[in-house]
C-alpha positions, 0 to 999 in steps of 0.5 A: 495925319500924325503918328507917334512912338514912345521912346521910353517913358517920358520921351516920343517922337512923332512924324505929321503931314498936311495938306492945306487946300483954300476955299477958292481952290486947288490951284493955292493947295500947300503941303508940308511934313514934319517930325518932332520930339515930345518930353514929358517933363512932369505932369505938368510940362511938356516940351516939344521941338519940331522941324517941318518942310514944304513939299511944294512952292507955296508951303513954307521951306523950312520952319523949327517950332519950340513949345512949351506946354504947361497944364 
């Protein structure tokens, strides 16, 4: 799931969840969350941070993504 809100024109912020669960079953499912901020620089580029938690034993605790997105 992933929600998003502009800011002002060229700043967002989101919030996204995931659920992961493997093909051998319930007993490996993973969860996580995170919320990010997206800055449209030009049409061009687009820079994103993101921090996402685990919610449970098997997700990652804590990760930070930096993207950079050029089209």
């Amino acid at each position: 799931a992933y929600v998003s809100q502009e800011i002002f024109k060229p700043l967002s912020i989101y919030a996204e969840t995931l659920l992961a669960i493997p093909p051998s079953g319930l007993s490996g499912w993973q969860a996580s969350g995170g919320v990010g901020l997206k800055f449209e620089a030009n049409k061009h580029l687009t820079l994103e941070y993101e921090l996402v938690r685990g919610f449970n034993s098997r997700a990652t605790d804590l990760l930070h993504y930096v993207r950079f997105d050029w089209r």
